[in-house]
mmCIF file of the N, C-alpha and C atoms, coordinates in Angstrom:
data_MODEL
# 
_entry.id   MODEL 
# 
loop_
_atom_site.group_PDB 
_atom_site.id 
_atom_site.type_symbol 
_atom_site.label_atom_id 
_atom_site.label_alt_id 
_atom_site.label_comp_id 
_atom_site.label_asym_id 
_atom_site.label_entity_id 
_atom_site.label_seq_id 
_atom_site.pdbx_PDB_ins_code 
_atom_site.Cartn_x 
_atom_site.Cartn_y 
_atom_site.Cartn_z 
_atom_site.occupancy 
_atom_site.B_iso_or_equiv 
_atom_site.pdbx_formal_charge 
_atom_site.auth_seq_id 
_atom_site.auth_comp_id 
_atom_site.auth_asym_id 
_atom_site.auth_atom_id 
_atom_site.pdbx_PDB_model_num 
ATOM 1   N N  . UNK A 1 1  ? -1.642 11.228 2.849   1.00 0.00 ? 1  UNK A N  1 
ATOM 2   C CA . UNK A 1 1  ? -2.617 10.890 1.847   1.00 0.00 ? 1  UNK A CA 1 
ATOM 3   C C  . UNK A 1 1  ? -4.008 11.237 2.372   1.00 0.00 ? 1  UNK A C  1 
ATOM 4   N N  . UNK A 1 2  ? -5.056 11.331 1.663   1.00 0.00 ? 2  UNK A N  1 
ATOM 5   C CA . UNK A 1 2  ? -6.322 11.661 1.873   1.00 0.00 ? 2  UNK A CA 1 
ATOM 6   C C  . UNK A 1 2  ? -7.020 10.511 3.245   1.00 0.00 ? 2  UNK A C  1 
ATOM 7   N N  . UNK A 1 3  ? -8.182 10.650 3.500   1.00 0.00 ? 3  UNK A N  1 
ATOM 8   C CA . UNK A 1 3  ? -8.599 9.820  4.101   1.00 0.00 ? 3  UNK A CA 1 
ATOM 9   C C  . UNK A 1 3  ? -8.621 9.162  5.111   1.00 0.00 ? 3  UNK A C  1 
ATOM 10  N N  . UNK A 1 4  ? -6.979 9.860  5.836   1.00 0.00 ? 4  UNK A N  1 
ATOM 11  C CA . UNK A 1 4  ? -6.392 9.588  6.913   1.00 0.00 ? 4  UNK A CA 1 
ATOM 12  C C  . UNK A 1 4  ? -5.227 8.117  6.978   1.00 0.00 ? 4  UNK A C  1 
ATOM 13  N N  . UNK A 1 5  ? -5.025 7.863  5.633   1.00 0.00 ? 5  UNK A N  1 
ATOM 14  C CA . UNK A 1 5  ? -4.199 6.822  5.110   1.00 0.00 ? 5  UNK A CA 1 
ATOM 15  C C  . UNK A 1 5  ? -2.694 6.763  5.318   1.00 0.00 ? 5  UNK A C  1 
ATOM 16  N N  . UNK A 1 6  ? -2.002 6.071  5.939   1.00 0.00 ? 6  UNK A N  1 
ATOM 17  C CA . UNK A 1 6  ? -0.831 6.248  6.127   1.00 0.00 ? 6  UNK A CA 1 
ATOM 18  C C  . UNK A 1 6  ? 0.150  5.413  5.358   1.00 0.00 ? 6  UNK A C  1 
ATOM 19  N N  . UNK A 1 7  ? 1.040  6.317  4.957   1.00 0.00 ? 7  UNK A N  1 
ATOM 20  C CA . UNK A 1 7  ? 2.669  5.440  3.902   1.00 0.00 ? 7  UNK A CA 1 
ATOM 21  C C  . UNK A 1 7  ? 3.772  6.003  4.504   1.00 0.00 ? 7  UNK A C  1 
ATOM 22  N N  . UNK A 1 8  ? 4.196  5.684  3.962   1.00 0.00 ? 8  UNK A N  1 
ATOM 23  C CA . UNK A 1 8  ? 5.841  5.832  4.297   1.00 0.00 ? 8  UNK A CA 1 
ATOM 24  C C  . UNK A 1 8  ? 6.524  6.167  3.042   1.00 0.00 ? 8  UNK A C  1 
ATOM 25  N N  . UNK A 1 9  ? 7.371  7.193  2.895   1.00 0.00 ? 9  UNK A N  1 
ATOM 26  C CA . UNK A 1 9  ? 7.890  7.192  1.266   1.00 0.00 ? 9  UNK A CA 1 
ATOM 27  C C  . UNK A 1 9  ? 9.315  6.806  2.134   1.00 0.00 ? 9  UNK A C  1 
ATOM 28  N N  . UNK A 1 10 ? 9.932  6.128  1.515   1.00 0.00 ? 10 UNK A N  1 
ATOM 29  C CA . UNK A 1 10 ? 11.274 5.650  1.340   1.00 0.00 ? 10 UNK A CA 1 
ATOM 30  C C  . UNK A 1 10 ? 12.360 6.596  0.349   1.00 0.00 ? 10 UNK A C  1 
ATOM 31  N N  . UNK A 1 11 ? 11.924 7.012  -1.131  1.00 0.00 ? 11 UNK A N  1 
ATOM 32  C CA . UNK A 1 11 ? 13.120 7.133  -1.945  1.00 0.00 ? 11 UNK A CA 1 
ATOM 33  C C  . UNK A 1 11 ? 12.058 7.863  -2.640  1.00 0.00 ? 11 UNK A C  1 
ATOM 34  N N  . UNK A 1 12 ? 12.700 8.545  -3.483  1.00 0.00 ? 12 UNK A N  1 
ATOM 35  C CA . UNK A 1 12 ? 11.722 9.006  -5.184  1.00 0.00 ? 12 UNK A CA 1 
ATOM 36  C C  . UNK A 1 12 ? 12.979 9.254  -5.700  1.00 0.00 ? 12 UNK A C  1 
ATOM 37  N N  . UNK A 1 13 ? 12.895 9.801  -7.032  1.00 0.00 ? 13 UNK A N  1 
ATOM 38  C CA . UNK A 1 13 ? 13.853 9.320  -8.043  1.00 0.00 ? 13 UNK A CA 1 
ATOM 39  C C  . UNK A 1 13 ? 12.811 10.299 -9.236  1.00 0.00 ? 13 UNK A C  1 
ATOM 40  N N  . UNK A 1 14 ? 13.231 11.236 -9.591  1.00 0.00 ? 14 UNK A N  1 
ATOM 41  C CA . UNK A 1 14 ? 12.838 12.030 -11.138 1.00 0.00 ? 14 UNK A CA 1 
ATOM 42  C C  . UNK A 1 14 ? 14.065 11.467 -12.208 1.00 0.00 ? 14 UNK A C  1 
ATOM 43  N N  . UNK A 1 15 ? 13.108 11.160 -12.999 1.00 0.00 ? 15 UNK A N  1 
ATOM 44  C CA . UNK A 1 15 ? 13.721 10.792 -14.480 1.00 0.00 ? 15 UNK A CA 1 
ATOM 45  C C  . UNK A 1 15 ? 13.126 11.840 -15.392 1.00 0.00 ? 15 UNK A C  1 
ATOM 46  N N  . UNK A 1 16 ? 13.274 12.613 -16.618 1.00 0.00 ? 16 UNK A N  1 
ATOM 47  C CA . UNK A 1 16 ? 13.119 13.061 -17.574 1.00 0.00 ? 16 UNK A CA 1 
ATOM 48  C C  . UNK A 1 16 ? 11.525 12.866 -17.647 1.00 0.00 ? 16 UNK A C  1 
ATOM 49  N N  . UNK A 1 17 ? 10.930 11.880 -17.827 1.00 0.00 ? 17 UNK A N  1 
ATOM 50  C CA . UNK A 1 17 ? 9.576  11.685 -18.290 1.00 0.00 ? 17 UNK A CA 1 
ATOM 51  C C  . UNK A 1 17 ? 8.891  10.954 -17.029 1.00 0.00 ? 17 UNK A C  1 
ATOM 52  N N  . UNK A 1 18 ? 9.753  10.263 -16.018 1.00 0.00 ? 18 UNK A N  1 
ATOM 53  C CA . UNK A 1 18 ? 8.693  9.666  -15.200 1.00 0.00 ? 18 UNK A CA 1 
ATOM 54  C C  . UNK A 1 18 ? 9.171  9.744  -13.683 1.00 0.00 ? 18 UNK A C  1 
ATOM 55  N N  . UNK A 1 19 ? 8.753  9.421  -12.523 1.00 0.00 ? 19 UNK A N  1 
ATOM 56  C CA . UNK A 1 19 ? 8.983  9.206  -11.255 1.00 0.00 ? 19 UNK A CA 1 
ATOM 57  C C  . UNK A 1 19 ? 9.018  7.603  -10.903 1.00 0.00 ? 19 UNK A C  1 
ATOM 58  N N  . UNK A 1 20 ? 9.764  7.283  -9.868  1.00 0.00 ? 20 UNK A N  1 
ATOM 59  C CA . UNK A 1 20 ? 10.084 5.886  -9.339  1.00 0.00 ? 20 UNK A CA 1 
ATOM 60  C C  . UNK A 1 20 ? 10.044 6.440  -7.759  1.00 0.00 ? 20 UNK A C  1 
ATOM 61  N N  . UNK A 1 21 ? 9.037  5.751  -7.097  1.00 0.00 ? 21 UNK A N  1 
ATOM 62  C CA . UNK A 1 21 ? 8.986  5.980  -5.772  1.00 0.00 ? 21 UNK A CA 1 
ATOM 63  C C  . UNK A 1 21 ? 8.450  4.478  -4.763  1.00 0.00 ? 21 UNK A C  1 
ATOM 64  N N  . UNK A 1 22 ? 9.211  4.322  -3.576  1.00 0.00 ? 22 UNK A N  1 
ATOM 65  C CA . UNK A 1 22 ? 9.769  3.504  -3.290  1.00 0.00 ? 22 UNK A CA 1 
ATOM 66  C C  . UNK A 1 22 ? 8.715  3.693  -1.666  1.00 0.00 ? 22 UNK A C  1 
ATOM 67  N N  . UNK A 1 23 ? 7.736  3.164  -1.186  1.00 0.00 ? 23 UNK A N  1 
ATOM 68  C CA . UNK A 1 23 ? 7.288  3.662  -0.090  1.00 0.00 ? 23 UNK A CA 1 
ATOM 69  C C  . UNK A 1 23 ? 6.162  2.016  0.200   1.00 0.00 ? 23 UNK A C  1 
ATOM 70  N N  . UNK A 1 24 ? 5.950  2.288  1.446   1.00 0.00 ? 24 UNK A N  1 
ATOM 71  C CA . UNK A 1 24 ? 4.906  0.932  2.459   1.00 0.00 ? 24 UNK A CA 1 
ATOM 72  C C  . UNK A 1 24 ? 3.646  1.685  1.910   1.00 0.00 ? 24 UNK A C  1 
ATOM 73  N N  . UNK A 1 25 ? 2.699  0.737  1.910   1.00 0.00 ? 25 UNK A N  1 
ATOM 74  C CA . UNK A 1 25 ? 1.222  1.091  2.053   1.00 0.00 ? 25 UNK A CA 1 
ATOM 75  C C  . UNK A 1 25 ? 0.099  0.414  2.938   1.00 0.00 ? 25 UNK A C  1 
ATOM 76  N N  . UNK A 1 26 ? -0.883 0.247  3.602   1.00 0.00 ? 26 UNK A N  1 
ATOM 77  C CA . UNK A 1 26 ? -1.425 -0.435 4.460   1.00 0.00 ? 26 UNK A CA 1 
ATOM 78  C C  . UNK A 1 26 ? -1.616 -2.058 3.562   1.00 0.00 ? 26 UNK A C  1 
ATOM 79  N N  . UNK A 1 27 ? -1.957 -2.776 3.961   1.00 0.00 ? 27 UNK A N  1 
ATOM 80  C CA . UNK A 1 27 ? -1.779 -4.057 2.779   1.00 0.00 ? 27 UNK A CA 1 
ATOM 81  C C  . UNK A 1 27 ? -3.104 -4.066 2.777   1.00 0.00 ? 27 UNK A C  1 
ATOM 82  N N  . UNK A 1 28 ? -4.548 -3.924 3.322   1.00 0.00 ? 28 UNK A N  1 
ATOM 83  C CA . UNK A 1 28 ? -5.476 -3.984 2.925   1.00 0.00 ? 28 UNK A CA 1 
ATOM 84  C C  . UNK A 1 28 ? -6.159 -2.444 2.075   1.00 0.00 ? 28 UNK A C  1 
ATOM 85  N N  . UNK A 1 29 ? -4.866 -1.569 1.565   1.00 0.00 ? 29 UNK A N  1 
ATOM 86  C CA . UNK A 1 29 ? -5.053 -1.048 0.401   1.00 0.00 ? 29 UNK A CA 1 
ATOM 87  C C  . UNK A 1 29 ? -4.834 -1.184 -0.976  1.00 0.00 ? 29 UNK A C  1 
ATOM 88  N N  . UNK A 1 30 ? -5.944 -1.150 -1.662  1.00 0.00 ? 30 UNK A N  1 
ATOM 89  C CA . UNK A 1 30 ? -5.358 -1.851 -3.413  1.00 0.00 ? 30 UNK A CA 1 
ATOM 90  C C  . UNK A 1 30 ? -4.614 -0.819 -4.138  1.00 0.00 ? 30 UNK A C  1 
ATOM 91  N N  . UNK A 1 31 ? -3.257 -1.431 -4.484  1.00 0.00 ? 31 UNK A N  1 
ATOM 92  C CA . UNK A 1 31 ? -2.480 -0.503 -5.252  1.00 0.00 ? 31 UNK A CA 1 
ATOM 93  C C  . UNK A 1 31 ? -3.388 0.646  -6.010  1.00 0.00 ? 31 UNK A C  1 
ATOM 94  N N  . UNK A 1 32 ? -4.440 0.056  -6.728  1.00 0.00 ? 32 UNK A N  1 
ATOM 95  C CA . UNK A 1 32 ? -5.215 1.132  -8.116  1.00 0.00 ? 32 UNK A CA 1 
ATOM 96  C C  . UNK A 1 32 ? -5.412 2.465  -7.054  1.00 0.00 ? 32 UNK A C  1 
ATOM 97  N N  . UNK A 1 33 ? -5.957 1.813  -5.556  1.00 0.00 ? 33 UNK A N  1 
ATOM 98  C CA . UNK A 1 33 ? -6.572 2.830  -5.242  1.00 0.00 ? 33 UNK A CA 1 
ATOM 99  C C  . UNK A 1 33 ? -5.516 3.787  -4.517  1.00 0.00 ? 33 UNK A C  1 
ATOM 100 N N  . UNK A 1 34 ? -4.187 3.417  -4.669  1.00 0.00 ? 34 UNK A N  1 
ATOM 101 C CA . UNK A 1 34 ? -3.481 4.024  -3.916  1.00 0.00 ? 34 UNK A CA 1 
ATOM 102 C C  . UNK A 1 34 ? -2.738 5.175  -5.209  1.00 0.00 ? 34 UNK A C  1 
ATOM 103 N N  . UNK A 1 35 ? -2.593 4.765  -6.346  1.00 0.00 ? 35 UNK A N  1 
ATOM 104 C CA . UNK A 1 35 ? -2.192 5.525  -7.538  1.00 0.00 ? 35 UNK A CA 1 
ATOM 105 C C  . UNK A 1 35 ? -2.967 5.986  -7.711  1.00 0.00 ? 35 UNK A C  1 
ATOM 106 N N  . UNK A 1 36 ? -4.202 6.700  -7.832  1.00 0.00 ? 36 UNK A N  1 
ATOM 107 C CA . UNK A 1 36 ? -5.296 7.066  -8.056  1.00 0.00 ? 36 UNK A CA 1 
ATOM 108 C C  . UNK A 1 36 ? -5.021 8.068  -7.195  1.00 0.00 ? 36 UNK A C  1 
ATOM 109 N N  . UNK A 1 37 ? -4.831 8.117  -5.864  1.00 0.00 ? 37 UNK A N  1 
ATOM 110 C CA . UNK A 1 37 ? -4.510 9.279  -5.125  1.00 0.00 ? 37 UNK A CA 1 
ATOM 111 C C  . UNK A 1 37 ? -3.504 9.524  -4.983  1.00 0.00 ? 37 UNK A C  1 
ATOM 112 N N  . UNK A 1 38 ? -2.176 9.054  -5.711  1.00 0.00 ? 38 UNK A N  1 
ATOM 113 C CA . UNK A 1 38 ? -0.881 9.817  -5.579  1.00 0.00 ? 38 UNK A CA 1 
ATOM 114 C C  . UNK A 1 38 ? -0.819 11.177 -6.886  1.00 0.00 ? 38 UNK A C  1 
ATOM 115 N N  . UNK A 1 39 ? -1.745 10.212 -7.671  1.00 0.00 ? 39 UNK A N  1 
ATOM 116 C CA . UNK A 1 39 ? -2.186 11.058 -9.322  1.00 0.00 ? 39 UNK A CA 1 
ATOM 117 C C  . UNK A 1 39 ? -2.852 12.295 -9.493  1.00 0.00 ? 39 UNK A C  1 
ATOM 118 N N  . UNK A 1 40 ? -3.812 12.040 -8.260  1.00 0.00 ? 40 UNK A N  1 
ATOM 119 C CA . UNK A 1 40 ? -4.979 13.133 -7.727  1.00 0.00 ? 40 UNK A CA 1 
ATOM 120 C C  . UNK A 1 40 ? -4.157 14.438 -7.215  1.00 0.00 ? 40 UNK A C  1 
ATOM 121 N N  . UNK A 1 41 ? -3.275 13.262 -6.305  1.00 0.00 ? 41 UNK A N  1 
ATOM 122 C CA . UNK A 1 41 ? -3.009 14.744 -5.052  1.00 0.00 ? 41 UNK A CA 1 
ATOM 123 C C  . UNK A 1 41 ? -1.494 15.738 -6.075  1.00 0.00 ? 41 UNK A C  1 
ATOM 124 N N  . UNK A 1 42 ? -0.737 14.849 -6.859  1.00 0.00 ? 42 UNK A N  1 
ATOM 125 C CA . UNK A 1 42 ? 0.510  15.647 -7.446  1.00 0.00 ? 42 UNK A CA 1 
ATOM 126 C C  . UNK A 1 42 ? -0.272 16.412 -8.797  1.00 0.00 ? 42 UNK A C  1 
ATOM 127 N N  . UNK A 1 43 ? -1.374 16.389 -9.479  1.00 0.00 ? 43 UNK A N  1 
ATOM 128 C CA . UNK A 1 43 ? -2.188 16.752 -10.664 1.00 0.00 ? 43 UNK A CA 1 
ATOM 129 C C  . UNK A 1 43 ? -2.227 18.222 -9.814  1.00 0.00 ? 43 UNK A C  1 
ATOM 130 N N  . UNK A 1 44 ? -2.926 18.357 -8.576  1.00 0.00 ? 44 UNK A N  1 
ATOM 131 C CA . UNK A 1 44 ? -3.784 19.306 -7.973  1.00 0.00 ? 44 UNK A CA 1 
ATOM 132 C C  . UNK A 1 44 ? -2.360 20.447 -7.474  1.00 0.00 ? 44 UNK A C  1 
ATOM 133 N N  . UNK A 1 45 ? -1.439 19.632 -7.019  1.00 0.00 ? 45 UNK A N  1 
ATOM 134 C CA . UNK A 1 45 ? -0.353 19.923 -6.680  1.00 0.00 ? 45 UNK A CA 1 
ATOM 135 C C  . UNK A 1 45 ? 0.267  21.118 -8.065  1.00 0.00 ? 45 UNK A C  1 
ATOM 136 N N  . UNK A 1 46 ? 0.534  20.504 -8.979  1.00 0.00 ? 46 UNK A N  1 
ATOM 137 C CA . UNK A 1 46 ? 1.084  20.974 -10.372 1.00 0.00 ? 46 UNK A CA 1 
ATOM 138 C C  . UNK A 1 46 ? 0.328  22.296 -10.561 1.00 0.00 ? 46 UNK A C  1 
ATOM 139 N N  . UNK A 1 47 ? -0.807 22.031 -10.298 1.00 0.00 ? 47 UNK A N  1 
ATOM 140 C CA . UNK A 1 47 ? -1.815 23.357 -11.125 1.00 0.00 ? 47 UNK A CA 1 
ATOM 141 C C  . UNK A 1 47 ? -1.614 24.414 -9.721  1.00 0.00 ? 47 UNK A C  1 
ATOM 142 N N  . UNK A 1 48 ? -2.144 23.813 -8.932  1.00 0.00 ? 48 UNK A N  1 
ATOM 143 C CA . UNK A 1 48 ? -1.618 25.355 -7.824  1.00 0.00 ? 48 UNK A CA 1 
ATOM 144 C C  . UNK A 1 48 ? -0.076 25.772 -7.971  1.00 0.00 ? 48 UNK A C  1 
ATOM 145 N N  . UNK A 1 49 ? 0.708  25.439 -8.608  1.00 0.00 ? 49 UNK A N  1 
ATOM 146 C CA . UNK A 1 49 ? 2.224  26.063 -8.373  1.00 0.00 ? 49 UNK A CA 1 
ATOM 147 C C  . UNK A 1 49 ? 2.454  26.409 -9.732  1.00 0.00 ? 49 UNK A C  1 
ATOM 148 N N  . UNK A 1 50 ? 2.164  25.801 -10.933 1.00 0.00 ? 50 UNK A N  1 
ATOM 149 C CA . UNK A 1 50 ? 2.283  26.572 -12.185 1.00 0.00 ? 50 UNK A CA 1 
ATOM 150 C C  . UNK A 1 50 ? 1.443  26.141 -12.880 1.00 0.00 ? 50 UNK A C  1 
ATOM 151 N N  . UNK A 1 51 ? -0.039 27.411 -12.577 1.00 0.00 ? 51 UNK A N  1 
ATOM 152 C CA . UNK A 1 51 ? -1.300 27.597 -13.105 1.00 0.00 ? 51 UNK A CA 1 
ATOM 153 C C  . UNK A 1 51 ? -0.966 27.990 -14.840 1.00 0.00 ? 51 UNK A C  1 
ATOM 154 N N  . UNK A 1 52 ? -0.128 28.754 -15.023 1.00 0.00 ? 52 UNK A N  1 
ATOM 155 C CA . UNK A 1 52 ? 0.584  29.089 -16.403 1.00 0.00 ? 52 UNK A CA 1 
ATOM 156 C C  . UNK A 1 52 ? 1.096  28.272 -17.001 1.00 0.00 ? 52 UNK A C  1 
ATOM 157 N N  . UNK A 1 53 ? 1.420  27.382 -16.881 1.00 0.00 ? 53 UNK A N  1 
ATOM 158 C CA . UNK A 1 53 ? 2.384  26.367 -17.724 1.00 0.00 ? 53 UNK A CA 1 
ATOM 159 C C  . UNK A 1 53 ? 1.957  25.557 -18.690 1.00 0.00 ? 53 UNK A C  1 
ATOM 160 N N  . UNK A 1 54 ? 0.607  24.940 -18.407 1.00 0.00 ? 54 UNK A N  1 
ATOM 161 C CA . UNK A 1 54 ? 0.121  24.180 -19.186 1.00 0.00 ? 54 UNK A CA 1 
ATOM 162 C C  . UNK A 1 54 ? -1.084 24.197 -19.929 1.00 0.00 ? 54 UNK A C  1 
# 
């Protein structure tokens, strides 16, 4: 993660319309701010690999 932030992913799981992912986060990080950069970094992710698609 950005910032030098460390997790752990455990599991992920693709469904049709959504993701379920299963991972530790530091506990003096607030969830918002931790979805906020999973959102950031897979958005940025999407567009560099299929710039065409959407």
């Amino acid at each position: 993660m950005k910032n030098g932030v460390i997790c752990s992913l455990y599991s992920t799981d693709l469904v049709s319309d959504h993701v379920h992912i299963l991972l530790t986060y530091p506990p003096l990080m607030l969830l918002s701010g931790l979805i906020v950069n999973l959102k950031a970094t897979s958005c940025q992710l999407i567009w560099d690999n299929y710039p065409n698609h959407f």
